[in-house]
TORDREN-872978 format. One record per residue (C-alpha): x, y, z; residue in one letter. Coordinates in steps of 0.1 Angstrom, whole numbers. Layout:
<pts>
PT      x      y      z  residu
PT      X      Y      Z       A
...
</pts>
This chain:
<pts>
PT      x      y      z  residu
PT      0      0      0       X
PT     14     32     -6       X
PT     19     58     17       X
PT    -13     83     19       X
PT     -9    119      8       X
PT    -13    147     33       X
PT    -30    180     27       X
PT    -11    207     10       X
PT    -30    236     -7       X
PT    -59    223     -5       X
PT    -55    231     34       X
PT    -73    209     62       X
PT    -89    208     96       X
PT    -59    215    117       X
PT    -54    252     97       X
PT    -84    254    127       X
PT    -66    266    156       X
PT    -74    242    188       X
PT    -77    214    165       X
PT    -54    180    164       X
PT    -62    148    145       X
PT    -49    112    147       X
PT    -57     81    133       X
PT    -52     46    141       X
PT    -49     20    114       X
PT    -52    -13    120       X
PT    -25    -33    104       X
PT    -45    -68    109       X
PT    -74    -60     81       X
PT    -87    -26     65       X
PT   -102     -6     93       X
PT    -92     20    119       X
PT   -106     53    137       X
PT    -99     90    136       X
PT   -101    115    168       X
PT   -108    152    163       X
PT    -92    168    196       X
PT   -101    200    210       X
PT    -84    199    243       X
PT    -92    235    253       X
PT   -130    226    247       X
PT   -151    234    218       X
PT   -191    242    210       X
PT   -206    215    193       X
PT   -231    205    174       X
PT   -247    178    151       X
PT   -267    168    122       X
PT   -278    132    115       X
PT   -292    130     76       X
PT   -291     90     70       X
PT   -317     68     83       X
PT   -293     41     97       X
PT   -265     60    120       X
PT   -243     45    148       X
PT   -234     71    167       X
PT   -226     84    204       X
PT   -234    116    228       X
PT   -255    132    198       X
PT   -284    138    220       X
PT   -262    159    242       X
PT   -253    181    216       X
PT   -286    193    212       X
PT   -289    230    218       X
PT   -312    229    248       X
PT   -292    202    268       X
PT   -268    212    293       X
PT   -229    207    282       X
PT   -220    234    263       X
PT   -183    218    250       X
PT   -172    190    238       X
PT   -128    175    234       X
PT   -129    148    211       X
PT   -150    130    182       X
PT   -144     98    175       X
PT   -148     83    138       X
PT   -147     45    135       X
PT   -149     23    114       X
PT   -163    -16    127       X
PT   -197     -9    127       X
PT   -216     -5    160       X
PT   -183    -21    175       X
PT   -165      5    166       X
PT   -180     30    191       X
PT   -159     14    216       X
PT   -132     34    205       X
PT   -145     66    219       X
PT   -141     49    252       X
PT   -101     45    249       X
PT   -105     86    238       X
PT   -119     95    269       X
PT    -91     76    288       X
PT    -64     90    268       X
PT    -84    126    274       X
PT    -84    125    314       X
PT    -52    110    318       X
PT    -39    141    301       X
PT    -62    165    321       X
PT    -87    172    298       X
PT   -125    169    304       X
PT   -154    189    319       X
PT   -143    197    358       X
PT   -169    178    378       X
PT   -153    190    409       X
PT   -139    150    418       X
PT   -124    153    388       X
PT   -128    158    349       X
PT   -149    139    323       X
PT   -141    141    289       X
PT   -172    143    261       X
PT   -166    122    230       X
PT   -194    122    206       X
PT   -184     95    184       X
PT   -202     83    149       X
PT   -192     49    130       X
PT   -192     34     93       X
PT   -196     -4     82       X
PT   -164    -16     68       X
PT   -173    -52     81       X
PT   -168    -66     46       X
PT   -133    -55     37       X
PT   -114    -82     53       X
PT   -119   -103     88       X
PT   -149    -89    104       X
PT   -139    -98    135       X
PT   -112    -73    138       X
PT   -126    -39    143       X
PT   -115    -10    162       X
PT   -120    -10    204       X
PT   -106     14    231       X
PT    -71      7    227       X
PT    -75     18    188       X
PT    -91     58    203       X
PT    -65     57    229       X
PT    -40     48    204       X
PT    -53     79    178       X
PT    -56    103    203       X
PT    -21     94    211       X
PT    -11    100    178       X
PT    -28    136    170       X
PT    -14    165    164       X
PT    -16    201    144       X
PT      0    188    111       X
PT    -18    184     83       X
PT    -35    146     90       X
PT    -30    118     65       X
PT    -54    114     36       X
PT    -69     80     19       X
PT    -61     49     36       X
PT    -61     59     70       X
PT    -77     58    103       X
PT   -119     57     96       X
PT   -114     56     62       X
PT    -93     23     56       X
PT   -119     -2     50       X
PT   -144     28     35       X
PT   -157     18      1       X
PT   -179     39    -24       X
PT   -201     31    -57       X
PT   -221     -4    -41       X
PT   -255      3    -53       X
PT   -250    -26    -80       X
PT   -227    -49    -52       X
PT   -196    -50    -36       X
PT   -176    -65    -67       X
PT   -182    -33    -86       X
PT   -173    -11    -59       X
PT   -143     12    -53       X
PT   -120     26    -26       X
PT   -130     53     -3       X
PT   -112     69     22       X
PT   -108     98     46       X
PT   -101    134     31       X
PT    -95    171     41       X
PT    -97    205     34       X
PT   -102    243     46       X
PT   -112    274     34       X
PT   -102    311     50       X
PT   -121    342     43       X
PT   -117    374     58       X
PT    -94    359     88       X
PT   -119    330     95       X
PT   -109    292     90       X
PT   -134    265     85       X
PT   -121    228     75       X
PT   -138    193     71       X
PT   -127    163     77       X
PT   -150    131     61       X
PT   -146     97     61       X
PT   -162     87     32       X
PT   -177     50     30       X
PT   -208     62      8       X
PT   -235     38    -13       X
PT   -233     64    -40       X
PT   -211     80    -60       X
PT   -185    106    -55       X
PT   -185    133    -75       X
PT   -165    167    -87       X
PT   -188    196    -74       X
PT   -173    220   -100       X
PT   -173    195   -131       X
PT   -204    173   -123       X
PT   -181    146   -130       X
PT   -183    112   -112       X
PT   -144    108    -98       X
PT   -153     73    -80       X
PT   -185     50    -74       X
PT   -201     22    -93       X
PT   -180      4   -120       X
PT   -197    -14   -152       X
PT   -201    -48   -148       X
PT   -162    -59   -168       X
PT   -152    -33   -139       X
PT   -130    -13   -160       X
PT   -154     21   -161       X
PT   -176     42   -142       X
PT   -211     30   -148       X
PT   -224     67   -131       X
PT   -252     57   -107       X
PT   -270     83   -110       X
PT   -276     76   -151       X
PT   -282     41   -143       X
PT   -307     41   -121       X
PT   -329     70   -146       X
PT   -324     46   -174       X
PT   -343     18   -150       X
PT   -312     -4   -139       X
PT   -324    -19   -104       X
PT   -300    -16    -77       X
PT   -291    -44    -52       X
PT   -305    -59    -24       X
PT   -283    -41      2       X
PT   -287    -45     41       X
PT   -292     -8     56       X
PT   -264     10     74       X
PT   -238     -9     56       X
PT   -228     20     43       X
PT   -221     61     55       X
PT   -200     87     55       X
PT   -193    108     87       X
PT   -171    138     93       X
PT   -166    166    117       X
PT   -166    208    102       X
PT   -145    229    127       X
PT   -141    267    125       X
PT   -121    291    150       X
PT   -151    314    148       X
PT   -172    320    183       X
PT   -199    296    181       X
PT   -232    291    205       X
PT   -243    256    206       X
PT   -279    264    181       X
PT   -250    275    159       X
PT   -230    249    157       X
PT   -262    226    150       X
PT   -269    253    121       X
PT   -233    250    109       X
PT   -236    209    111       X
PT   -268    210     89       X
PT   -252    235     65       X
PT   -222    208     62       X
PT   -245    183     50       X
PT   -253    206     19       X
PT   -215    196     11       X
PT   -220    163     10       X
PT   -251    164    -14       X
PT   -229    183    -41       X
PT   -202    156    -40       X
PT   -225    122    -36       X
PT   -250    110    -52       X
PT   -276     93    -41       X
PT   -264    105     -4       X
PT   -289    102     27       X
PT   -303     73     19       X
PT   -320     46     43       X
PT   -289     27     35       X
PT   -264     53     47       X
PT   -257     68     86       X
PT   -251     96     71       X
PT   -234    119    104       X
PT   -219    153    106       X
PT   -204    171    139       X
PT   -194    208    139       X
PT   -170    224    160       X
PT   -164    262    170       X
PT   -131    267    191       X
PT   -138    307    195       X
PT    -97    310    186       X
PT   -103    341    162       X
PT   -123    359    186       X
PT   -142    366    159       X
PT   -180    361    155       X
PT   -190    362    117       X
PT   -218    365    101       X
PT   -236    325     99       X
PT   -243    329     59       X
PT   -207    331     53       X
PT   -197    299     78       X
PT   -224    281     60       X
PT   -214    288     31       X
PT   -177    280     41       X
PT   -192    246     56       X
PT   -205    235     23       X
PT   -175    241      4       X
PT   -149    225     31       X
PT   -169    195     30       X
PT   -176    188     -6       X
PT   -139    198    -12       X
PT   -130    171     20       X
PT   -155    143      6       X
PT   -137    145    -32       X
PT   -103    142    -15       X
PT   -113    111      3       X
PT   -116     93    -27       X
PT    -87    109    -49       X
PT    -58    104    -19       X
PT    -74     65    -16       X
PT    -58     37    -28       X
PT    -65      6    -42       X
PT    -69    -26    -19       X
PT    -74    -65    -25       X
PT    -82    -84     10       X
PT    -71   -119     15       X
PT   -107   -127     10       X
PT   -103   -114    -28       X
PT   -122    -84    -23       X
PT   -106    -60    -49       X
PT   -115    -25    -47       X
PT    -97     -1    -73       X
PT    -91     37    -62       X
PT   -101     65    -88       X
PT    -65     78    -97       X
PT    -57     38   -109       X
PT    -93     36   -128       X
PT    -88     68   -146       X
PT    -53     57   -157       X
PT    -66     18   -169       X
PT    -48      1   -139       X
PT    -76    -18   -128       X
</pts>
């Protein structure tokens, strides 16, 4: 496997100040898990758009519950066992001080959301607590990793017409800065539909014809009447978090996480389906001091995510499992490697 890329000018989610990321990736099968730090604290909200998520804490996040910050997410891949991870977070959190001061001590708050990578590889090896303990141990301010990394190493895209035709998905991240404010995205992209180029229209990675050596485009195929598979719902997703130094209240941060999903929708298609867990957290760390106006971080949301989402699948890389799962990556299918 070749090493993943890491953000350049496309920027990322550290550019936020107060944010680190690591990922763990599991060396035993294609899976792993991502943490989003904020270990000062940071407002957070939520948005859940697919009917089958896996997730953890979102009903704190809510803007009329009590916590008002939050130092982690989790991503995970493993399915539902994957949420375990967020447990090894918090450990790795309150060992290092960090939490909400309880008086007897400090608890850290880890929302956490998952994806089903169960197929790629041994089911039975997923991520747990040591895996967060082991990301969080890892993060820092650099520029993370992109492709096969952390929550995105077993992520797969394009399986409306089954798992044979599908390709590589991944993890991928970007930022935008306008008028001294950041906002960046990270998404770990394990979508039923395709990925495509917001600017072009053009599908980058997703369902392959059946010889495998093009994109079929599901979005054409299922106009012109071609019936997708029977798929089991959930086995599918794409979760991220959308950060921003800007000063946040907590019914802003939900507005900011609703606004993210509006990136997803211009870079997958069909996205938030019943098949899908379809999850997006929002962080404001308050470092710019600065509180803009919320069309312009919307806006900003949107584009960070949809920019993240396409470079997800253009940093992954191509995988075959002992099991003889091959999934090509988009840069190898648009040069005729696979």
């Amino acid at each position: 496997m070749n090493t993943p890329p890491n953000a350049s000018d496309a920027g990322s989610i550290t550019r936020v100040a107060g944010i680190e990321v690591g990922h763990f990736t599991d060396t035993r099968r294609p899976t792993g898990c991502t943490a989003i730090l904020a270990r000062q604290g940071a407002v957070a909200g939520v948005d859940v758009r697919g009917a089958a998520p896996g997730t953890r804490e979102t009903d704190l996040l809510h803007p009329s519950n009590l916590v008002e910050q939050v130092h982690a997410i989790v991503l995970s891949g493993g399915s539902a066992w994957g949420l375990d991870a967020a447990s090894g977070a918090m450990r790795w959190l309150e060992e290092h001080g960090v939490g909400l001061d309880v008086g007897i001590g400090r608890v850290p708050i880890v929302p956490a959301a998952v994806l089903f990578d169960l197929p790629v590889g041994d089911m039975r090896i997923r991520p747990d607590a040591a895996a967060g303990y082991a990301a969080c141990a890892a993060a820092s301010g650099a520029d993370p990793a992109e492709g096969n990394v952390g929550a995105g190493t077993g992520a797969s895209v394009g399986k409306l017409f089954g798992m044979a035709r599908a390709m590589k998905g991944g993890v991928g991240t970007a930022s935008v800065t306008v008028a001294g404010i950041t906002v960046g995205a990270l998404i770990a992209c394990n979508a039923v539909g395709d990925v495509i180029d917001p600017d072009t229209a053009q599908v980058l990675a997703g369902a392959r014809t059946p010889d495998g050596r093009q994109l079929l485009g599901s979005r054409s195929a299922l106009l012109r009447g071609a019936l997708p598979h029977t798929i089991l719902p959930g086995t599918n997703t794409t979760i991220g978090v959308v950060a921003t130094d800007a000063i946040l209240s907590k019914t802003q941060a939900h507005r900011l996480a609703v606004a993210a999903h509006d990136g997803l929708a211009r870079s997958i298609n069909p996205v938030h389906t019943q098949l899908d867990g379809d999850t997006l957290f929002a962080l404001g760390t308050g470092a710019s001091g600065q509180r803009p106006d919320m069309l312009l971080l919307c806006a900003l949301a949107a584009e960070a995510t949809a920019r993240a989402t396409v470079r997800a699948v253009r940093a992954a890389r191509s995988i075959t499992t002992a099991e003889g799962l091959h999934l090509p990556c988009a840069a190898a299918l648009a040069a005729g490697l696979d």
